[in-house]
C-alpha positions in Angstrom: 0.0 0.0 0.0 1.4 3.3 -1.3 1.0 6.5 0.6 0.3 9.4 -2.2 -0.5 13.1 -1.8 -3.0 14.4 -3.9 -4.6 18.1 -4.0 -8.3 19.4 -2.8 -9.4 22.2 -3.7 -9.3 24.9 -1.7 -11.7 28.1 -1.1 -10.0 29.8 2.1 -12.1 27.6 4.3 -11.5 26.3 7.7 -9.3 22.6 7.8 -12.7 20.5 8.2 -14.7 21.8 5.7 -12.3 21.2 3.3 -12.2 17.7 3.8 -15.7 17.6 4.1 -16.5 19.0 0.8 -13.6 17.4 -0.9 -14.3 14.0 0.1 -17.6 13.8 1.5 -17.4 13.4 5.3 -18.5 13.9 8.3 -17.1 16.1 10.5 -16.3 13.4 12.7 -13.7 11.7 9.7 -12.8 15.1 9.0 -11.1 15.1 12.4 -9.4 12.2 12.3 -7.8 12.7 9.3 -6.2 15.6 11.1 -5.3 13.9 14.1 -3.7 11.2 11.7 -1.7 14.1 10.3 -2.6 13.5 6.9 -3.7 16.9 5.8 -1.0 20.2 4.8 -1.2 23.4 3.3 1.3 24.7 1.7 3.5 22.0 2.9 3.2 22.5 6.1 1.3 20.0 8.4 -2.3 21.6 9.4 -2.9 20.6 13.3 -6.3 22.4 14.0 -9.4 21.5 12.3 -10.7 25.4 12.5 -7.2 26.2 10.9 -8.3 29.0 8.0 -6.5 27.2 4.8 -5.0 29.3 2.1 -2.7 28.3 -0.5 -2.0 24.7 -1.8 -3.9 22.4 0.4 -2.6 18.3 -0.4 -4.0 15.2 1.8 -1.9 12.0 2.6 -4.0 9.0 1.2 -3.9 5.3 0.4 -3.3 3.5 -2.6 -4.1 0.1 -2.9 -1.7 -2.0 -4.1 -3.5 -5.2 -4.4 -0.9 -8.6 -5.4 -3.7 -11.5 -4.6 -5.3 -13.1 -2.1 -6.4 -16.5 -1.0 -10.1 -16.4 -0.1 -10.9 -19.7 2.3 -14.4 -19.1 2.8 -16.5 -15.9 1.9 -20.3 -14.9 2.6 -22.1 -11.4 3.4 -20.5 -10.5 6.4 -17.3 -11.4 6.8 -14.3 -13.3 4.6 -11.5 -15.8 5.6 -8.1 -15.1 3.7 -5.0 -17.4 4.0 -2.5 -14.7 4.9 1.2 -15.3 4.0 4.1 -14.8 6.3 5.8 -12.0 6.0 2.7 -9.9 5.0 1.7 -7.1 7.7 -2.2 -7.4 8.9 -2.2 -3.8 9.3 -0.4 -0.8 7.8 1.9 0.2 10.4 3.1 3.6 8.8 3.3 5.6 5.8 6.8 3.9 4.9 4.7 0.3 4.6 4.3 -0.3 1.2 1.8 -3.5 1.2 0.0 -5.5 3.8 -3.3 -7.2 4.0 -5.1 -3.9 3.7 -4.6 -3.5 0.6 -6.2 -7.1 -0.6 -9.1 -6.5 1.9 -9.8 -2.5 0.5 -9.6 -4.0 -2.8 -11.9 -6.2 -2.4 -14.4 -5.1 0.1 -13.8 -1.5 0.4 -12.3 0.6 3.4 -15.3 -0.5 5.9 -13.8 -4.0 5.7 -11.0 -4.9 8.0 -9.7 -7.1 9.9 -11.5 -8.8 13.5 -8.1 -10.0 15.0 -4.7 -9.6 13.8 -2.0 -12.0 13.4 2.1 -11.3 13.4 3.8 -10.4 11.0 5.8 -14.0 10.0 2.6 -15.8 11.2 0.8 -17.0 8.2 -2.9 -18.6 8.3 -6.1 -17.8 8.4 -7.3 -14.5 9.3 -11.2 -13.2 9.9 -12.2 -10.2 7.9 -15.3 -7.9 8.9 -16.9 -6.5 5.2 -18.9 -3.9 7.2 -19.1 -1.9 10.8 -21.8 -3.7 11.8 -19.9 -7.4 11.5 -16.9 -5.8 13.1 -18.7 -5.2 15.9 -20.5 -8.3 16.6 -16.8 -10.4 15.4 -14.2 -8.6 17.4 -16.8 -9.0 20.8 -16.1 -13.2 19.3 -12.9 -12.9 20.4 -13.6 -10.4 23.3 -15.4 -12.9 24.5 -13.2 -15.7 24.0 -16.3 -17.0 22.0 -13.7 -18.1 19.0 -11.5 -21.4 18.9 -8.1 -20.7 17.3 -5.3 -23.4 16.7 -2.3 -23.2 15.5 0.6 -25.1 13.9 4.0 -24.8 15.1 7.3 -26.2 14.6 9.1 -26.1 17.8 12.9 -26.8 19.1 13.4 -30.2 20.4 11.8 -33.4 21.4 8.3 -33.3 23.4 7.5 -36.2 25.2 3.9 -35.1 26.1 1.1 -32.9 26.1 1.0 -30.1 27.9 -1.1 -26.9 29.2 1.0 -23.6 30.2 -0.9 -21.2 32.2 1.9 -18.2 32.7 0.6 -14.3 32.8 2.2 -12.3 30.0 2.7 -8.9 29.7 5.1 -6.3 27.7 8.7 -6.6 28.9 9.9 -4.2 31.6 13.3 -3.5 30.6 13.2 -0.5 28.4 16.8 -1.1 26.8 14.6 -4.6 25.3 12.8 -4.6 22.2 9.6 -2.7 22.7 7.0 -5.2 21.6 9.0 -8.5 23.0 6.7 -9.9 25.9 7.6 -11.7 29.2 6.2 -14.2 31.6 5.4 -12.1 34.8 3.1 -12.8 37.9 1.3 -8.9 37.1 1.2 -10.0 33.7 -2.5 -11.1 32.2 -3.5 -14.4 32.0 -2.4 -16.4 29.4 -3.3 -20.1 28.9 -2.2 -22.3 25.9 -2.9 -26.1 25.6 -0.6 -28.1 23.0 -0.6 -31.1 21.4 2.3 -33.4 19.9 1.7 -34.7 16.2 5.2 -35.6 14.7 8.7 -35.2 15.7 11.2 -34.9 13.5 14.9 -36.4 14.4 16.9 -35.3 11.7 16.4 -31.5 12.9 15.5 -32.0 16.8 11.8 -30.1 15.9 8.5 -31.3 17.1 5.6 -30.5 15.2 2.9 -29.4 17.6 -0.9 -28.1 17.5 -1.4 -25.3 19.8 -4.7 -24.1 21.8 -4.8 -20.3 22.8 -7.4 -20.1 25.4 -6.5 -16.6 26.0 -5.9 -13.9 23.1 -2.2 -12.3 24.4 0.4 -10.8 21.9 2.8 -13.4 21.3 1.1 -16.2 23.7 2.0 -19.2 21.9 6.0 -18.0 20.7 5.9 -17.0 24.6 4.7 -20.0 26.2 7.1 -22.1 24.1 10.5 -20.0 24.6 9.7 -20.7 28.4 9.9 -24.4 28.3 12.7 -24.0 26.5 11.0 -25.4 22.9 11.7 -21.9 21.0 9.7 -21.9 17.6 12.0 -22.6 14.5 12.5 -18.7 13.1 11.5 -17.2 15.9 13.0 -13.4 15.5 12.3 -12.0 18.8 12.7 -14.8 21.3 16.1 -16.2 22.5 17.9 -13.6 20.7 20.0 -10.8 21.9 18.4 -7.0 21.2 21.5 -6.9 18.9 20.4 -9.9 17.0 16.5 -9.5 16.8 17.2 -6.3 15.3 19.5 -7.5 12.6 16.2 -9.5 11.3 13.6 -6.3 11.9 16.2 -4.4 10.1 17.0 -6.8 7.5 20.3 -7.1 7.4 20.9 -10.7 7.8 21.6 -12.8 4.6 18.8 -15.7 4.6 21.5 -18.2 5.2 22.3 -16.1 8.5 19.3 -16.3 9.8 18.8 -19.4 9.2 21.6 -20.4 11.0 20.6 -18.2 13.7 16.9 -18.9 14.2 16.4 -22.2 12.4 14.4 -21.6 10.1 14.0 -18.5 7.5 10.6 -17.6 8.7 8.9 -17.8 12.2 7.1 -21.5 11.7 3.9 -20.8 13.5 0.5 -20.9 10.8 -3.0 -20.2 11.8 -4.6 -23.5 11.1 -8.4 -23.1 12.2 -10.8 -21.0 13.6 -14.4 -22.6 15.1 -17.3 -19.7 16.1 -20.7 -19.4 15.9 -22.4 -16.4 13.8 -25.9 -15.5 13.3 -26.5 -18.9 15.2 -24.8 -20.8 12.7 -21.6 -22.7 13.7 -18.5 -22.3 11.5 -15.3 -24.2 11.4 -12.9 -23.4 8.8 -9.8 -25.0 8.1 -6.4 -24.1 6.6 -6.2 -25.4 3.1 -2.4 -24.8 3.2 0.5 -27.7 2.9 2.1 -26.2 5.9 4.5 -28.9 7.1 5.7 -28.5 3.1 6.5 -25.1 3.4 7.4 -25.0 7.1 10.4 -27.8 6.0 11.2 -25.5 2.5 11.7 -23.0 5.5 14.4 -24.7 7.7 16.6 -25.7 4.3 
């Protein structure tokens, strides 16, 4: 998704009206595109929506940039996409240059977006609202703990058994760490995770496991996992140093050094279904995915 300037005209009005006539508006989204810091005159940045504007008046938009989507399941409300790794749910600044939004706009218009997000490398299934009203009613779902997510992940090591982790997460505290790396901490939130052993695999020490989030926390499952010591394959934030985790952010690593750092050239973790109930129907969509092929293209 591109970030463009284009021009509105201009009568020596105040800020809102401007948008407002230009594009239609309330006064309401008029605001917000100020607050967002989208709007300038003149090339400066206008800050106040009663700001009198006179002289070249340009607004900071979006572009779509659609490349292609997998659509898992689709009806009037809401769409299931099979999002890749690597592919931001949400633009995250006016330097990102593609993520979901851009398939989702494309498709569905800007009232569609997404009910829940997932990370960055995590790939899978992801729940899109087409209109305000489902957006509502899906993201109280997950509120509500009212959706069943699992995952797939390739973790470190052999597991002998199954096993529950109930450890409170929260942001970590040290503030020379990577902002949005999380901890296990007693004033964290409750966090609970079930997982289940389907395959190990000798010739690389990795045990393929299927992983139930009870609770929604950023990170949960890579969290859970680093703690008993079965780090996912491609993890970039845990069991790194700061130094190292931002070599991968930053993109500096060659993808034979990071996979000889993380095991793997992307995080192995894949949204593999979601179970709900909607308009008193009962859903259960699965992946449609070969994951285990491309989580083992991924540790090459």
């Amino acid at each position: 998704m591109a970030y463009i300037k284009i021009k509105l005209s201009n009568n020596g009005k105040k800020a809102f009206q401007v948008l407002m006539e230009n594009l239609k508006i309330s006064i309401n989204e008029a605001q917000k595109l100020i607050d967002k810091k989208r709007l300038f005159c003149d090339g400066i940045l206008v800050e106040e929506k009663n700001e009198i504007l006179n002289g070249l008046v340009e607004l900071i938009v979006y572009e779509n940039n659609p490349k292609g989507v997998e659509i898992v399941f689709e009806n009037e409300d809401f769409a299931i996409l099979e999002k890749e790794s690597g592919i931001l749910s949400h633009p995250n600044g006016r330097h990102c240059k593609y993520s979901l939004s851009d398939e989702i706009w494309h498709l569905w218009g800007k009232e569609a977006c997404v009910a829940h997000r997932l990370d960055k490398e995590t790939s899978g299934l992801i729940l899109v609202a087409k209109n305000k009203k489902a957006q509502i009613d899906l993201k109280a779902l997950f509120e509500k703990k009212l959706v069943q997510k699992e995952y797939l992940a390739l973790a470190n090591g052999k597991i002998e058994e199954n096993f529950i982790i109930d450890k409170a997460i929260n942001l970590a505290k040290n503030y020379d760490d990577v902002k949005t790396r999380m901890q296990i901490c007693k004033e964290g939130k409750q966090a609970i995770t079930e997982f289940e052993i389907l395959e190990y695999f000798p010739k690389i020490n990795a045990t393929l496991l299927l992983c139930k989030p009870l609770t929604g926390r950023q990170h949960q499952i890579r969290v859970h996992l680093h703690y008993k010591n079965h780090t996912i394959l491609g993890d970039p934030l845990y069991g790194l140093s700061k130094e190292q985790i931002e070599s991968i952010l930053d993109e500096k690593l060659t993808p034979k050094e990071r996979l000889k750092l993380t095991g793997a050239l992307r995080l192995c973790l894949h949204s593999y279904r979601l179970k709900f109930q909607y308009k008193n129907q009962n859903f259960n969509i699965n992946s449609k995915i070969n994951i285990k092929e491309i989580f083992n293209n991924s540790i090459k």
